[in-house]
N, C-alpha and C positions, 0 to 999 in steps of 0.2 A: 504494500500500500504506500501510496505516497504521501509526503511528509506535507499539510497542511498549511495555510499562512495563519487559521484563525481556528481557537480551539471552540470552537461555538458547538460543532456538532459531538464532543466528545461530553460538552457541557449536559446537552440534551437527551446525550445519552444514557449520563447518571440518575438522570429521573428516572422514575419510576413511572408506569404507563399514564396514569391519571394526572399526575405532577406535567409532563411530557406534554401531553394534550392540549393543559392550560398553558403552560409556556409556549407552544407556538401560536397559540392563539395568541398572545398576547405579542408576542415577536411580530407575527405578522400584521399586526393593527398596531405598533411603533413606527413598522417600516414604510407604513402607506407613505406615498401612494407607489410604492415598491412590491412589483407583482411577488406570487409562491415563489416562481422560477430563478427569479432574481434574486430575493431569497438563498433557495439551497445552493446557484450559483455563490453566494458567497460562501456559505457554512461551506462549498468545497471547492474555492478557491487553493492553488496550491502555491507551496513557499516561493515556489520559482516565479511565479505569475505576475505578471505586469501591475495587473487590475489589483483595486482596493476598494474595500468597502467606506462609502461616503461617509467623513468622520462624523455628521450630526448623527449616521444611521449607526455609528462604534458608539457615540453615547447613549441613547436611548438603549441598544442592546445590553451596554452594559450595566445599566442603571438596574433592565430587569433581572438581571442575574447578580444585583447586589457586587459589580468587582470594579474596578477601573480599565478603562480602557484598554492600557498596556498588559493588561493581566488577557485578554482576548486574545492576543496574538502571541504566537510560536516565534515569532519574525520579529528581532527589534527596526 
């Protein structure tokens, strides 16, 4: 597997199903007007990858997962 830029999806995947459910609900109603695809295009953004997740959409995510921003990324 390849090595990630953002640990978002490893985040979601410590939930538990119902936990899981509500956080992407809620992920995905931070990121509007930011389609699904767009979305899991980032959660699997990889380290090498050009692209970045737009930083107002790095705070909102990380505000719902309680970390700071820097704490989202594998990648300084």
């Amino acid at each position: 597997m390849r090595q990630l830029k953002y640990n978002i999806r490893e985040r979601l995947d410590a939930l538990n199903r119902r936990e899981h459910e509500i956080m992407m609900r809620r992920l995905l109603e931070a990121v509007l007007p930011a389609s699904r695809s767009t979305f899991y295009r980032w959660i699997n953004t990889g380290a090498g990858d050009v692209f970045q997740i737009p930083y107002t959409k790095q705070l909102k995510i990380a505000v719902l997962f309680g970390c700071t921003v820097d704490e989202l990324s594998y990648v300084p």
